[in-house]
N, C-alpha and C positions, 0 to 999 in steps of 0.2 A: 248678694253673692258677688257682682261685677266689685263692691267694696272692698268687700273681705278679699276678692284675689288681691286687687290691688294693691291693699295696704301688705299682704304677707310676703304679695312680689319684693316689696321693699324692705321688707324687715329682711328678708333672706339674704338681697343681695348684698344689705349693708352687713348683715352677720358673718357670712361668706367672706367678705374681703377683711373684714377685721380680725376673724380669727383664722385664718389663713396670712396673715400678713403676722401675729401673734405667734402663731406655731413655728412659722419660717424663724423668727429671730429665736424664740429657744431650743429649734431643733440646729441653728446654725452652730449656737454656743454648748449644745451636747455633741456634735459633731467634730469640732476641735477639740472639744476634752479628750473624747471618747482617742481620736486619731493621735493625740499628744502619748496617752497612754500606749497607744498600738505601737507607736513609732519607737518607744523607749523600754518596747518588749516582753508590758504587762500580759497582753492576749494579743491573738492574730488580729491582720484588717479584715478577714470573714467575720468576726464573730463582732468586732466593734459598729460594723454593718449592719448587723443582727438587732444589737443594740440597741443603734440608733432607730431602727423600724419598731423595736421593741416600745419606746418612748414616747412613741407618736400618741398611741390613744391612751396615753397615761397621761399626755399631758394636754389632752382633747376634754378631758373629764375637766381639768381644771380650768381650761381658756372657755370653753361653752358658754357658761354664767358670766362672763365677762364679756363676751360677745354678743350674747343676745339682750344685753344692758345696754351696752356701745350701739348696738346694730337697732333698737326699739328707740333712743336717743336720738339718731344721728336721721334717723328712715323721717320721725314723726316733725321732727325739730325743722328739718327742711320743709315739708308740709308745712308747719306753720309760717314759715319765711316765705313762701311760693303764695300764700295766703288760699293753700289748697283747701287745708283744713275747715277754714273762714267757709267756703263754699260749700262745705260736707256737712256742716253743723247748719248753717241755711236751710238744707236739705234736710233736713230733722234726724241727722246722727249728734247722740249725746254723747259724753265723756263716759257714763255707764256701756252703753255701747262702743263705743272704741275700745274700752277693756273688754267686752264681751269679744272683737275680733281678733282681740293680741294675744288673749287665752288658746286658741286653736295651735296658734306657733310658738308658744309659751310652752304648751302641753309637749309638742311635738320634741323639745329640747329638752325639757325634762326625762321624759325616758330614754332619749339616748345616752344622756350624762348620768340618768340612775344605772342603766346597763353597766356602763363604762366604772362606774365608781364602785358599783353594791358586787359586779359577776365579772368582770371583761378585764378589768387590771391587775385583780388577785391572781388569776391563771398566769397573767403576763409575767407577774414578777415571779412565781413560783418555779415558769419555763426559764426568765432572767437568770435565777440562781442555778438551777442544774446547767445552762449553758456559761456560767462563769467557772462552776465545780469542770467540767470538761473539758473545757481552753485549759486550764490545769493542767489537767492529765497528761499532754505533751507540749506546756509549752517551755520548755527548754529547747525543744525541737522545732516547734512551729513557730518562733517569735523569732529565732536566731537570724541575726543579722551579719554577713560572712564578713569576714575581716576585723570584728570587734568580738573581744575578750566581755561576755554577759555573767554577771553577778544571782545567785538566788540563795533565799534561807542565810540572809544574812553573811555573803559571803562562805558560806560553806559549801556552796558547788559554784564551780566556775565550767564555762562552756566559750570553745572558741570552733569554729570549721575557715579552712581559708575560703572555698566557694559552695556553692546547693543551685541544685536547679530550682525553677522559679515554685514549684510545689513544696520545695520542702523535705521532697522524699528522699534524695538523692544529696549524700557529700561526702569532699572529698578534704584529706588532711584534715584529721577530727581532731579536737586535745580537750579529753574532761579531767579535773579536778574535783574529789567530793571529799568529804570528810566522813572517817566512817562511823561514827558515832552522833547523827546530827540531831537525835532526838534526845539523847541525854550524853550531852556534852559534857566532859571532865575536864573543862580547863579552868584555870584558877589563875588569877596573878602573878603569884608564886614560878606559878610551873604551867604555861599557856600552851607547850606544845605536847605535852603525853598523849594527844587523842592522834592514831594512825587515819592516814589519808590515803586514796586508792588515786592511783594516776593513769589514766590510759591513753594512751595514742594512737591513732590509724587511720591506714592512707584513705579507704574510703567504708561510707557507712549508707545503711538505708533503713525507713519503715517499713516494717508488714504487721500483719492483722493474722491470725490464726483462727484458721478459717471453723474449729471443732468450739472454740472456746467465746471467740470474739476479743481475747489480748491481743493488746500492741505489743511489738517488743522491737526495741532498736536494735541493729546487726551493725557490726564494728566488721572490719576484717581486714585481716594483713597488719598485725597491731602490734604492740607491748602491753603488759598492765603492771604496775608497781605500786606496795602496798609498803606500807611501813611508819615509823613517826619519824618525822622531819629534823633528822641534825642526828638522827642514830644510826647503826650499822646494821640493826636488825630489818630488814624487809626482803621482801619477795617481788620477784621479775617472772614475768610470764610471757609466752611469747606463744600467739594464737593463730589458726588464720582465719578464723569466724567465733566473735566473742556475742554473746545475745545477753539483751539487759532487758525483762520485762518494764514496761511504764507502766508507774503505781495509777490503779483509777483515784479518782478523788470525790467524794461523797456528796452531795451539798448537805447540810444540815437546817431544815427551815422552819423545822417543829417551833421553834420560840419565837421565831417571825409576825409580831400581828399586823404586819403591812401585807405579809403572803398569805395567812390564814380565811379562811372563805368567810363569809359572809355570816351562814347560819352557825359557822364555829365562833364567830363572834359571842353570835348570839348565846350561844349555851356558856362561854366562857366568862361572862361581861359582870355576873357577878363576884366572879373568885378574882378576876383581875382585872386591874387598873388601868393596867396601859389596852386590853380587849377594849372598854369600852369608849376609850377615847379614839380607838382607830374605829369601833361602831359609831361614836358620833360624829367622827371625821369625813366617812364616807355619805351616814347621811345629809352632810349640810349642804354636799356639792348639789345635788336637786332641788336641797330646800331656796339655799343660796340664786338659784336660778328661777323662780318663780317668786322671791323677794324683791331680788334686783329688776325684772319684770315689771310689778305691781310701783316700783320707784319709778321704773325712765317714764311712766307716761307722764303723771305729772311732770316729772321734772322736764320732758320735753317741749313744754308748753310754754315758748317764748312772742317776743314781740316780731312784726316783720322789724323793723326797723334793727332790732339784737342783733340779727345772725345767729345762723342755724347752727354756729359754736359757742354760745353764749352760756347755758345750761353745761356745758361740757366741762368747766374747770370745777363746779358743787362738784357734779358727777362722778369726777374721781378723785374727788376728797373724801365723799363720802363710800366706794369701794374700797381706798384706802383704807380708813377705819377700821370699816369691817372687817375684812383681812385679812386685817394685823392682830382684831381680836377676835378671832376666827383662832388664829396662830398662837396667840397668847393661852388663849383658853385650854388649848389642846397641852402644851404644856402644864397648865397652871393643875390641869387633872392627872397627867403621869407626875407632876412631886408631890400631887398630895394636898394641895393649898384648896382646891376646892374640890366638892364631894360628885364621885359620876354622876348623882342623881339630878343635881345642877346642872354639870356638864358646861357642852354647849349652847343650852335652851336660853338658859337667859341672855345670848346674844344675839339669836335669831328674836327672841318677845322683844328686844330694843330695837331692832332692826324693823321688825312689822309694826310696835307703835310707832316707830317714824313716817311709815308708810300712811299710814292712818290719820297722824297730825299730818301730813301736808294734802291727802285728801281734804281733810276736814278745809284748813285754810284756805286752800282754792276754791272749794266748794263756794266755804260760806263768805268768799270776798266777792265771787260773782253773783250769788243772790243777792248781797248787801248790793253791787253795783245795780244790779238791775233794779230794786229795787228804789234806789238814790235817780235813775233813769222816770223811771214812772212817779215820782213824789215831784220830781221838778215837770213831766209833761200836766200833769194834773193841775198843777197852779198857774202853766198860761193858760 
């Protein structure tokens, strides 16, 4: 028991810092996209926020198997350099037993990363999508940045306010520009301007929510509005002192989504469609993946004092490398069609575990052959 803590103390702390040092560098590089986006008016920085907390244990599912690879590697490997190991095997712990102790914390990672992959990231991306469908909903209002002229629909609405208080709610000196026709557009080369454009002006504007319904609607007041086609004499001027524009909601659509579809929809789905069962076999590999890569570092941890406790570290990610990549390959290779779901991804998890296997066996049977080369020479002095 005093072994098993020991050795799990170590596994954790090396997992710990690896995949927390992992997480940090691609939640840094979701965090500039995400704010590149916010800054240039796509969604608010609430909701880019959101986002980013969104991504954490989506991409917790995938760094796990990768850290408890690194973290079993780097825990045991020093052990052997420390010639800790050397003293623990003295002690009559075998290599069956070391893997009987890395199993407990093997286990433990597995079910968090099956959570995370099979229940915990579908929900996330599902809430992802309706909270990108509702930054929508007002963000002509909520992204505007005062004193710049914003573009949306292709240029077909223009939005400028000279200032807003810091929420949003409140502006003054509004100017929108829309076109009124933006879902079926009649311009032609020919003749680009025939679709009439609505123009409005006013000194100040605010949000409200209606409190019977739960709509937004923008209030203009003190304004103009001008309707007309651009270069003709026919349009209309209006002059208001409270103009209201309800804000369209906006839907998310996720039905065909099988990165957001749950799990057991997978499952009922996986044989009528292609791309179900490669997101089913996708999700399951991140656990499988995590008890493969497992059953690799111990052997592969197993170096000389003299190596260095980094010496096993350059195979090690050559060979997560590999796998991957065809991990990645495969998943495509099954949405074009190239091979059959029933394949799948199985036959790179069976290459992967006979790897596992062949270098058990060779270690195995290189130290029986030593010992046994030991005792043929004690036997002839």
């Amino acid at each position: 028991m005093i072994i098993f803590r020991y050795l799990s103390k170590e596994i954790f702390a090396a997992l710990s810092a690896i995949t927390g040092i992992l997480l940090l560098i691609f939640i840094s590089n979701e965090f500039v996209r995400y704010l590149t986006r916010a800054a240039t008016g796509k969604f608010s920085g609430s909701t880019a926020l959101q986002l980013i907390i969104i991504e954490i244990p989506h991409l917790l599912g995938i760094l796990l198997p990768l850290g408890l690879f690194l973290g079993i590697l780097f825990a045991y490997s020093r052990l052997y350099t420390d010639n800790e190991m050397t003293v623990l095997y003295a002690c009559g712990l075998s290599r069956l037993k070391l893997l009987g102790l890395t199993l407990p914390v093997t286990g433990v990672v597995i079910t968090v990363v099956a959570l995370l992959s099979l229940w915990f990231t579908p929900h996330l991306l599902v809430y992802r999508e309706r909270l990108l469908a509702e930054s929508g909903t007002a963000m002509e209002l909520e992204t505007t940045l005062p004193g710049r002229f914003q573009e949306n629909n292709n240029g077909q609405q223009i939005f400028y306010v000279e200032s807003m208080t810091p929420d949003h709610m409140h502006m003054q000196n509004i100017f929108m520009a829309q076109s009124g026709d933006i879902k079926n557009n009649k311009n032609t080369p020919d003749n680009p301007a025939i679709t009439p454009w609505i123009i409005l002006t006013a000194a100040n504007g605010y949000q409200t929510v209606d409190k019977k319904t739960g709509d937004r609607f923008f209030v203009a007041t003190q304004g103009n509005r001008y309707q007309g086609v651009p270069g003709s004499k026919d349009f209309q001027i209006i002059q208001f002192g409270e103009y209201r524009a309800r804000i369209e909601k906006h839907i998310a659509d996720i039905s065909g989504e099988q990165d957001a579809m749950s799990t057991f929809a997978l499952l009922y789905d996986k044989k009528d469609r292609v791309d179900a069962a490669s997101e089913l076999q996708w999700r399951f590999s991140a656990p499988l993946s995590a008890l493969l890569l497992a059953l690799l570092a111990v052997p592969l941890s197993r170096v000389k004092p003299r190596q260095g406790k980094y010496a096993a570290l350059l195979p090690a990610i050559l060979i997560y490398i590999i796998y991957a990549n065809l991990i990645l390959v495969g998943r495509n290779w099954i949405e074009q069609g190239h091979i059959s779901p029933a394949l799948g991804l199985w036959w790179i998890h069976g290459l992967m575990f006979l790897g596992v296997i062949l270098i058990w066996i060779y270690q195995t049977s290189l130290k029986t052959i030593r010992a046994l080369f030991i005792r043929r020479l004690e036997g002839l002095r």
